[in-house]
N, C-alpha and C positions, 0 to 999 in steps of 0.2 A: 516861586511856583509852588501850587498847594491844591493838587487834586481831592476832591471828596463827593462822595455821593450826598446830595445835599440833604441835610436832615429836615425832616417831615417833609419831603418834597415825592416819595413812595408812592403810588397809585395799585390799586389791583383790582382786577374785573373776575368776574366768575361766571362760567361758562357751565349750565347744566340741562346735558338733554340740548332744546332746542332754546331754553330760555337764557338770556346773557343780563347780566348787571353788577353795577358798579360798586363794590364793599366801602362803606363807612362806618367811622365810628359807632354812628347808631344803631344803623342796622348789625354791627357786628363782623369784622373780619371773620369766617369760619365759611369752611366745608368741607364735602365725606367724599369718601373714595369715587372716583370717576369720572369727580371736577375735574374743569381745567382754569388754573387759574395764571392770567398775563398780567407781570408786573410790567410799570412804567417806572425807571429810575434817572432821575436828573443828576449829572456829573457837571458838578463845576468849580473852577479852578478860582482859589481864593485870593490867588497871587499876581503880583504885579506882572511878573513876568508872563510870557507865552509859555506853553510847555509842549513835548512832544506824541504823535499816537500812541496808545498803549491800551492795555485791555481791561475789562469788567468781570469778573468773575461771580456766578452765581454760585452756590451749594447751596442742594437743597435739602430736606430734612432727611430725604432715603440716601445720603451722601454723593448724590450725581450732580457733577457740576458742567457746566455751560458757560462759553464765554462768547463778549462781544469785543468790538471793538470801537476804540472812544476814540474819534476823531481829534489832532493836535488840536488844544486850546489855547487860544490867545488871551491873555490878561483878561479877568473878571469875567471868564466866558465861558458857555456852559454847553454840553449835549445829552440828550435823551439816549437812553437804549433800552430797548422789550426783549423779554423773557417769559417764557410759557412754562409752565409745570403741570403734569397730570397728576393727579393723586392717585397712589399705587389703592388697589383695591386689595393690600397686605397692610395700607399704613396702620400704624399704632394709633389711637385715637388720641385728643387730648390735647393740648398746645405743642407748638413745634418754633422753630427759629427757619430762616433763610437769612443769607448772608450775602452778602454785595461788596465784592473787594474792589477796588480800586489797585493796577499795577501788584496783581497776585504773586509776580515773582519776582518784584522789588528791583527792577531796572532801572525805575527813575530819581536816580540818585540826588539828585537836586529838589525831590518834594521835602522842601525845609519840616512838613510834618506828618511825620507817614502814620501817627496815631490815630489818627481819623480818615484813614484810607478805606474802612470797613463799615458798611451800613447794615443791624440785624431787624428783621422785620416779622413780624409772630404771628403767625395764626393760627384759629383753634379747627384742628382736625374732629368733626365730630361726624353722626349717623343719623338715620333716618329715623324716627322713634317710627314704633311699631302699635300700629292700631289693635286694640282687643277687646270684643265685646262677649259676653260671657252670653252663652245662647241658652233660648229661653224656649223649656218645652210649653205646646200647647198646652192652654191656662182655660179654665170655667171663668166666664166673668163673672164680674165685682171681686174677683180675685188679685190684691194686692200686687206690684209683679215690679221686680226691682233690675234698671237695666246697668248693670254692670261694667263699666270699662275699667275697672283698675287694674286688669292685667295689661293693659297698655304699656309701654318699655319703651326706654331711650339707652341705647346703650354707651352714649357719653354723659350720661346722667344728669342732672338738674329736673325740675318741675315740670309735670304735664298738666296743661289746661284742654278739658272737656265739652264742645257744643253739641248737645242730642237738637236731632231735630224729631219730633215723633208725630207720627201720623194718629192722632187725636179721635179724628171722626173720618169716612168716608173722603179721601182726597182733602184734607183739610191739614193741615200741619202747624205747629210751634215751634219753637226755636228757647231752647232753656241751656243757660250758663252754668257748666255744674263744674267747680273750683275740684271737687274731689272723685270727680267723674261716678257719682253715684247717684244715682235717682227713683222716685219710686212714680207709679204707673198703674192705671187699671181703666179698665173699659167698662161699659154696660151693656153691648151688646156682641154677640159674635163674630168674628170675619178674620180677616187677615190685616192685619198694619205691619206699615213700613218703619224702621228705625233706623235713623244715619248720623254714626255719632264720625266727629271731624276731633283732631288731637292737635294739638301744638307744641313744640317746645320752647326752650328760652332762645333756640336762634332761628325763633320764625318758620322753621322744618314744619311738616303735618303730614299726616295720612290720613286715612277716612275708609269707613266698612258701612256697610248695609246690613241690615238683616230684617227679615219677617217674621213677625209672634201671631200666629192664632189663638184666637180665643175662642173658643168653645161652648156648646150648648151644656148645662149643669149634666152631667150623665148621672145613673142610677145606681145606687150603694149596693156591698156586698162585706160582708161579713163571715169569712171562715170560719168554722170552731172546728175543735179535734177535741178528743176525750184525754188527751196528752199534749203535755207541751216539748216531753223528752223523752223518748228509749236511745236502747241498745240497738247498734247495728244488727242485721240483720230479722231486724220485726217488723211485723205487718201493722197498720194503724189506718184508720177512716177517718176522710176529713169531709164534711158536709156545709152547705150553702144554704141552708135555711134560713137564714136571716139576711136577707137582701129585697132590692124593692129600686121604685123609678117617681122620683116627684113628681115629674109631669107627666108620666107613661097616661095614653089613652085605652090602656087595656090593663085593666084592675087584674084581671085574671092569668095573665102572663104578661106580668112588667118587661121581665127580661129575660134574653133566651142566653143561658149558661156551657161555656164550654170551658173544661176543666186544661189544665196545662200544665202537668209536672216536670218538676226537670231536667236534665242528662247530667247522665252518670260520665264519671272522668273520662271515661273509654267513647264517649258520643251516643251510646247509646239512649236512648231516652229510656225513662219508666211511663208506663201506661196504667190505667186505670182498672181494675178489676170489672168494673159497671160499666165502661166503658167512657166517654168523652161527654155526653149529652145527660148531665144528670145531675139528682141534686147532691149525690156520693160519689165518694170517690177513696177506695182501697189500693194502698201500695206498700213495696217493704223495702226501705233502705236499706242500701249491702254495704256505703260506704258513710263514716264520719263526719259529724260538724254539723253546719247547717243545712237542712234540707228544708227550701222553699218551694212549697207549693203556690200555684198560681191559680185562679179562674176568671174569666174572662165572661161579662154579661151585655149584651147589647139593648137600647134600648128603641123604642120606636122609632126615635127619629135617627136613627142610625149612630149615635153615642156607643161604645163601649169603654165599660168602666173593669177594671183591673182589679183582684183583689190578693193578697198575698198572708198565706201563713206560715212563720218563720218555726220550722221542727228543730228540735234539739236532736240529732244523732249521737250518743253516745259510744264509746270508744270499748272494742273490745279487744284481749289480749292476745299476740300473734301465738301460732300453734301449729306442732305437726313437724319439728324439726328434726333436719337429715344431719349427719358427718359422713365424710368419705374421704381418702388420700389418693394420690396420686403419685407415684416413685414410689423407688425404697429399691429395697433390696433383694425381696419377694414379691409373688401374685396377692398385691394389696390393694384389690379391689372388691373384697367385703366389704361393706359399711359398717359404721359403729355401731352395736359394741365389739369388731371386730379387733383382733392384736396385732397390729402392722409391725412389719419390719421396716427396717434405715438404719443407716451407718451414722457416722458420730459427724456433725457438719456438714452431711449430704442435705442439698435442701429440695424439700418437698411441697406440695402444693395440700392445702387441708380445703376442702370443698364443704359448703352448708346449704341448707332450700330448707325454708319452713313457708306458712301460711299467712296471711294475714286481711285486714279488709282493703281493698280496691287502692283507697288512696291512702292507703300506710305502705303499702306494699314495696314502693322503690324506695320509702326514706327510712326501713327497718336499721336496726342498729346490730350490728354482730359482734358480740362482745368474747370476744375466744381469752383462756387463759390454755396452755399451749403444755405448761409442766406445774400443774394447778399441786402437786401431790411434793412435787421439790423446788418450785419457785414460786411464790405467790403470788409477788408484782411483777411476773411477765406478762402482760396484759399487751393483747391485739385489738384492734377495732377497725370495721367494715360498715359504709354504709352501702346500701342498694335492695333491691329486690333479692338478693341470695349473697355468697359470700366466699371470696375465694383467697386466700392470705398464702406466703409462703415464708415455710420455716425452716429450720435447722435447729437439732439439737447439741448443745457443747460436753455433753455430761453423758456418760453412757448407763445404760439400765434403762429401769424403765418408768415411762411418765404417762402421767393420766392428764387428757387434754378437755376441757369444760368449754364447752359453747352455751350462750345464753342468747336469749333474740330479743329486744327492748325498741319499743315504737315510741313515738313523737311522746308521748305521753306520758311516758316510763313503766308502764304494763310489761309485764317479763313472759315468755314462754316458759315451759320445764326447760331444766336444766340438764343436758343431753353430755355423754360422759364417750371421751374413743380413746384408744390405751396407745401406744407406741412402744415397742424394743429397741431401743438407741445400740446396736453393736459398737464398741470402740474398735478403733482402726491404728493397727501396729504402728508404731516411728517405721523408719526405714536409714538405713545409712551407704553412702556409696561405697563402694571397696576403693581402697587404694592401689595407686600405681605405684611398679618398683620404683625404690630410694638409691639415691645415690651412697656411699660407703660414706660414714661420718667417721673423725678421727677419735680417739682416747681423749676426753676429757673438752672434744668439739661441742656446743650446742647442737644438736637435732631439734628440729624446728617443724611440725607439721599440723596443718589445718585438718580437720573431718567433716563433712558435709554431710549432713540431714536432712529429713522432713516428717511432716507429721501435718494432721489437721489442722486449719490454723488455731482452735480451742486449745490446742496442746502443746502448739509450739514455745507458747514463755514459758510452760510449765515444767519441761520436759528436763530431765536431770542428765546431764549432757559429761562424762567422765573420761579420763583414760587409768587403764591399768597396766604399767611397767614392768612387772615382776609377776607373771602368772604362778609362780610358784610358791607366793607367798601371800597368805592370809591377813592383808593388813587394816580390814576391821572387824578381825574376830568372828566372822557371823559364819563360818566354815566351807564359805566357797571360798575358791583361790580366785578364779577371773574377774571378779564382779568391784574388784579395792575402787575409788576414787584418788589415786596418787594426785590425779592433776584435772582439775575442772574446768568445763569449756571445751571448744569445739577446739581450741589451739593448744601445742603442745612444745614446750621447752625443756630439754632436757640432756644429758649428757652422761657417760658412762666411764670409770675408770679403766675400765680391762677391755681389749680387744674379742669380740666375737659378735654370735647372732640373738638380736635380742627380740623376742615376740611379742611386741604388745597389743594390748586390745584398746579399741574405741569403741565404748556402747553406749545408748541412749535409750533411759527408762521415761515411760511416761507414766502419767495419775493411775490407770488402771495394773500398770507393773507389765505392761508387753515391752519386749527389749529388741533395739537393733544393733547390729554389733560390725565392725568393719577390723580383723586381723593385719599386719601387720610386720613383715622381719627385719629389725635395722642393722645392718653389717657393720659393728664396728670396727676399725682398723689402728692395727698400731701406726705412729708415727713416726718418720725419722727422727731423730736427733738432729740440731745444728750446731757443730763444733765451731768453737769461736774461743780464740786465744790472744794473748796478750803479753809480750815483754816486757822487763822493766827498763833491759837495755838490751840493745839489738848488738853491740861491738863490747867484747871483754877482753882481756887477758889470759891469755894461758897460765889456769888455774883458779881464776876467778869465778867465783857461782852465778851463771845463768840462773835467772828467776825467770819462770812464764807461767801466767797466770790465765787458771780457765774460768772464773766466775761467771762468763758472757756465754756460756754453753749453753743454748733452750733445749727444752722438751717438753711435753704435757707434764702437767704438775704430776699424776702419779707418777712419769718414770722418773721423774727428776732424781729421786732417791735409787733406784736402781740402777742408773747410770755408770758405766766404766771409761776411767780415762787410761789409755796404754801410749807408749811413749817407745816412737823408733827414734833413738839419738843422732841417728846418722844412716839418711835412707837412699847413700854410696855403699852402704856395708852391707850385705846380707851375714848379719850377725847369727841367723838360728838356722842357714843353712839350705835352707828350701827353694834356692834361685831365686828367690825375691826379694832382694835389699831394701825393698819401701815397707815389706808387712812384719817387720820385726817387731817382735816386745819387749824392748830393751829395760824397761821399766814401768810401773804403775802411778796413779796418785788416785786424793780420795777427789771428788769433786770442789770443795770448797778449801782445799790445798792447792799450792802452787808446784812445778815441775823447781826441784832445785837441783843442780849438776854441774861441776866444773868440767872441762877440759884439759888435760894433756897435752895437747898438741894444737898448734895454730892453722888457719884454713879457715874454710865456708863450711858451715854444720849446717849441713841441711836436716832438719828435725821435722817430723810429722805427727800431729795429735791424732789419735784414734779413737774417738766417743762411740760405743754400743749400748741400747738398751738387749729388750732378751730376744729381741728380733732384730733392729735396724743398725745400723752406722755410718758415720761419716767421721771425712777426716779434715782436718786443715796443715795447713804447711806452714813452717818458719826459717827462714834462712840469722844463722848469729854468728859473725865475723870472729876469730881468736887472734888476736895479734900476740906477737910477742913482746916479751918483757922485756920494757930500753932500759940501759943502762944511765946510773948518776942516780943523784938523790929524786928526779920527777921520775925516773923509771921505776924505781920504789914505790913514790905516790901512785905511779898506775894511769894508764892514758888517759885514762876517762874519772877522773878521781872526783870524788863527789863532793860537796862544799865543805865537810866537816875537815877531808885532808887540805882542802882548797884556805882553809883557816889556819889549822897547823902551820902550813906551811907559809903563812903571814907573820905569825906570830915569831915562828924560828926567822925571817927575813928582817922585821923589826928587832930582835935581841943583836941579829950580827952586825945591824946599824948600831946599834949603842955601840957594841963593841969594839967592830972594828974601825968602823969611821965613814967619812965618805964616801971612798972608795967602792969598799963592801957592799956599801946601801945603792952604789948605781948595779955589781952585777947582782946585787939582789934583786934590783926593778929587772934586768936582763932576764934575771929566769923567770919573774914572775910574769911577765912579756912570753915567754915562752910557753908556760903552763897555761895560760888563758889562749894561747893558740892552740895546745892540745885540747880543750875544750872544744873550741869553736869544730874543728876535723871532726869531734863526736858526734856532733849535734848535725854535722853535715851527714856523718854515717846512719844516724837513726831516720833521719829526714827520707833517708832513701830507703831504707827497712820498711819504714810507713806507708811508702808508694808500692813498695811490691808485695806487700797485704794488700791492700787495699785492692790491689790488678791481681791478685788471687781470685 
């Protein structure tokens, strides 16, 4: 089984308007938007076998597709199916594709060759070319006369072929072949002819125009002169008709009756004649530039009127009469220049201009402002229109002289008109601050300051704080004014507890300051006592070591720090009913508390840290046992490695010595001492846990 649309087997008709026919090779598959074109396509099955119904798929070039349905084919056996297309009246022009699938969505698994399932079929999308006959004013015979069609247009382009047909004589006509659609033409007598030129393109398309040419009886000449061929606007000049006349007038004496026709001015108005309309003069005074055509008009006997035209040069004259004005500020600044306006520094203003000029220069003058001509040279404005309205701001304060000049199409300049301005500078400003919280001795303090100013000012602006108003720390013999610390942000910290004033101020270019006070509460900080034993379990008379290196403070108190020492805070040693506040002793900071015991028990001991304000304490609990009897009660419970060797070394001699014997209860005690260890290590284990839960 082997479905395909059979190749060259494709038909299509074209349907336009009321006319239908069948496209060939020859004639050209092609047509334009609004066709309708019905393909015919033959489906047939190449294959032995039968196969089963399935469908036809059209796409067409605007991507809309259409399906049919293809009747089951038995072996070697074929079916037609139609398909219609409108061409969109949006198509692209130009050649296109449609395509004819066979089983578009591949169901018929059995077609041993689905490569040829698809039939593309092309044609050329083109337009209607466009007839154009260039029109022909009425002509004087024997007057050469050329009829024109080469603006004619194909807008799928290729070649256009040209058939005039032209009416020759009275109702009589030829027929001329013109390859470049140009021809030339002339009559001998007057009237009116018919001309109908027919277009073709390369796909047989055509359009077709008419048009009527008169030709005319010879009319009668006319000759302007003027004593000028060019002034200045606004001058008067005479132009005369004297030399004019009619070949074939029957009245020698009055060839031709003359009626003058000057032109209109931009504004509609027309110019008129001094003399009036009927004459052989004619006085008038252009107000506006360029050319100024004069016209006059002569009729002759047989009712001919002939045209005649002289082309006046208008010369250009220079605009004149210029205003300045503003608008804002800061005062009643509405004297005109050369008045002294006031405005603030970055307030923006309106600068207003009016000058003069002729008719048609008027809207297209040029306003050339320089704005601070006396301290910026290239700040240069420009306006076009009939007057001039810019607005500005100045960044700099003082005062600027502002230059308007007024320059038409031409480059003719006005005077040069001069308006002054007083630019006030406008103070910074800074917010006050809100109360601070207390920072401690030797904390960072950390605070932002918040300004403004024009925006001219703002990068410029010299933005400081001053810590020490008491102190003159650039020489220049104010105390407030130091730069300790630059910038709106502030880091900084203090060793001594109190209130410190500082300033935030911010100078700008002209030296006005804003200033935002300040008082930081500094505070002392506690102390945190923090201790340390070497051993938590001794012997009565054994030297407790505790060690307070771990005690913080702010780095200045560090050094003023005091450590006091209640040895026993069951005792009110000093009397005062309080057994925990005694001061049984002292130490320096970076010393350790060193102290035996007398007597065995729980020492309860307390560290006391003060600076010159705060304190705190921490607690220690250090067990005393008593002293056991035998040579390990000597060593000491807790005996450190060094007697822990000693007493290896005497255990090894009394092996040599005494013998086996010795050397087992030598292991005996030494079994023994390593258990007194182990109890140690159990007691500090529990020392450790009851700091720590302090």
């Amino acid at each position: 089984m082997d479905y395909r649309p059979r190749p060259g087997g494709i038909s299509v008709s074209r349907d336009r308007g009321n006319d239908s026919m069948t496209l060939n090779p020859v004639y050209g598959f092609n047509a334009i938007p609004g066709d309708v074109l019905h393909f015919t396509i033959p489906i047939e099955n190449k294959g032995t076998n039968g196969g089963p119904e399935t469908e036809l798929e059209m796409v067409a070039p605007d991507s809309t597709t259409e399906r049919r349905t293809i009747s089951a084919l038995p072996p070697v056996g074929e079916d037609s199916l139609s398909f219609s297309w409108t061409v969109p009246t949006s198509q692209p022009l130009g050649n296109v594709d449609f395509t004819f699938e066979v089983d578009p969505d591949d169901q018929m698994t059995n077609d041993v060759n689905q490569s040829n399932d698809m039939a593309t079929f092309g044609i050329f999308i083109g337009s209607i070319p466009v007839v154009g006959l260039v029109a022909v004013e009425p002509t004087p015979s024997f007057t050469e006369i050329l009829l024109d069609g080469t603006s004619s247009s194909d807008a799928d382009g290729g070649t256009l072929h040209c058939t005039f047909r032209v009416e020759v004589d009275e109702n009589k006509f030829k027929t001329f072949e013109e390859p470049d659609c140009l021809m030339l033409v002339n009559w001998t007598d007057d009237g009116i002819f018919q001309i109908d030129l027919t277009i073709s393109d390369e796909e047989n398309d055509n359009d077709q125009t008419s048009m009527s040419i008169e030709i005319l009886n010879r009319p009668g000449w006319i000759n302007i002169t003027s004593p000028e061929t060019a002034i200045l606007s606004e001058t008067s000049i005479t132009f005369n008709a004297f030399d004019s006349g009619d070949q074939d007038t029957l009245d020698e004496n009055a060839p031709l009756s003359l009626l003058w026709d000057p032109p209109t001015r931009s504004d509609g108005v027309a110019y008129v004649c001094d003399e009036g309309p009927i004459t052989m003069l004619c006085t008038v005074t252009p107000v506006e530039e360029g050319e100024f055509l004069m016209e006059v008009h002569g009729t002759d006997d047989d009712g001919a009127v002939t045209t005649a035209q002289f082309p006046l040069q208008v010369g250009n004259i220079a605009p004149r009469s210029p205003t300045m004005s503003l608008t804002g500020g800061t005062a009643d600044n509405t004297e005109p220049a050369p008045a002294i306006w006031q405005v603030d520094e970055d307030q923006q203003v309106t600068l207003i201009a009016n000058g003069v000029d002729t008719m048609n220069d008027q809207n297209s003058l040029i306003w050339n402002w320089n704005p601070s001509s006396n301290n910026n040279v290239t700040w240069a404005e420009s306006t076009v229109g009939g007057n001039s309205e810019i607005e500005v701001f100045w960044t700099e304060s003082g005062s600027h002289t502002i230059n308007l000049q007024i320059v038409d199409d031409d480059g003719l300049t006005s005077d040069m008109i001069l308006g002054y301005v007083m630019v006030n500078n406008v103070p910074p400003t800074s917010e006050p601050f809100t109360a601070q919280f207390p920072v401690g001795e030797d904390r960072l303090f950390e605070l932002t300051g918040f300004f403004s100013d024009t925006p001219s000012d703002v990068d410029s602006l010299q933005v400081c704080w001053d810590i020490n108003l008491e102190n003159d720390a650039d020489d220049n013999l104010v105390k407030n004014d130091d730069c300790d610390y630059i910038g709106d942000t502030i880091s900084h910290s203090w060793p001594e507890a109190g209130v410190y004033t500082i300033r935030f101020h911010v100078t700008d270019d002209d030296g006005d300051v804003a200033e935002s006070l300040i008082d930081v509460n500094v505070v002392n900080l506690r102390p945190k006592a923090a201790l340390s034993a070497e051993k938590t379990t001794v012997v009565v008379g054994e030297e407790v070591v505790i060690w307070t290196t771990e005690t913080n403070d702010t780095i200045s108190d560090l050094s003023l720090l005091m450590f006091s020492w209640d040895l026993d805070t069951d005792t009110d040693s000093n009397g005062d009913g309080d057994p925990a506040n005694d001061m049984d002793t002292f130490t320096p900071r970076i010393s350790p508390l060193r102290h035996t015991f007398d007597t065995p028990g729980e020492k309860h001991i307390r560290l006391t840290v003060s600076d010159e304000e705060q304190s705190s304490t921490k607690d220690i609990t250090i067990y005393v046992i008593e002293e056991k009897s035998g040579f390990l009660g000597l060593m000491g419970e807790t005996a450190g490695f060094s007697n822990l060797l000693i007493v290896l070394i005497i255990v090894v001699g009394a092996i040599v010595a005494v013998g086996v014997t010795m050397a087992k209860k030598g292991g005996e005690d030494e079994i023994g001492l390593f258990g007194a260890d182990s109890s140690s290590e159990d007691s500090a284990e529990t020392d450790s846990a009851e700091l720590e839960e302090e």
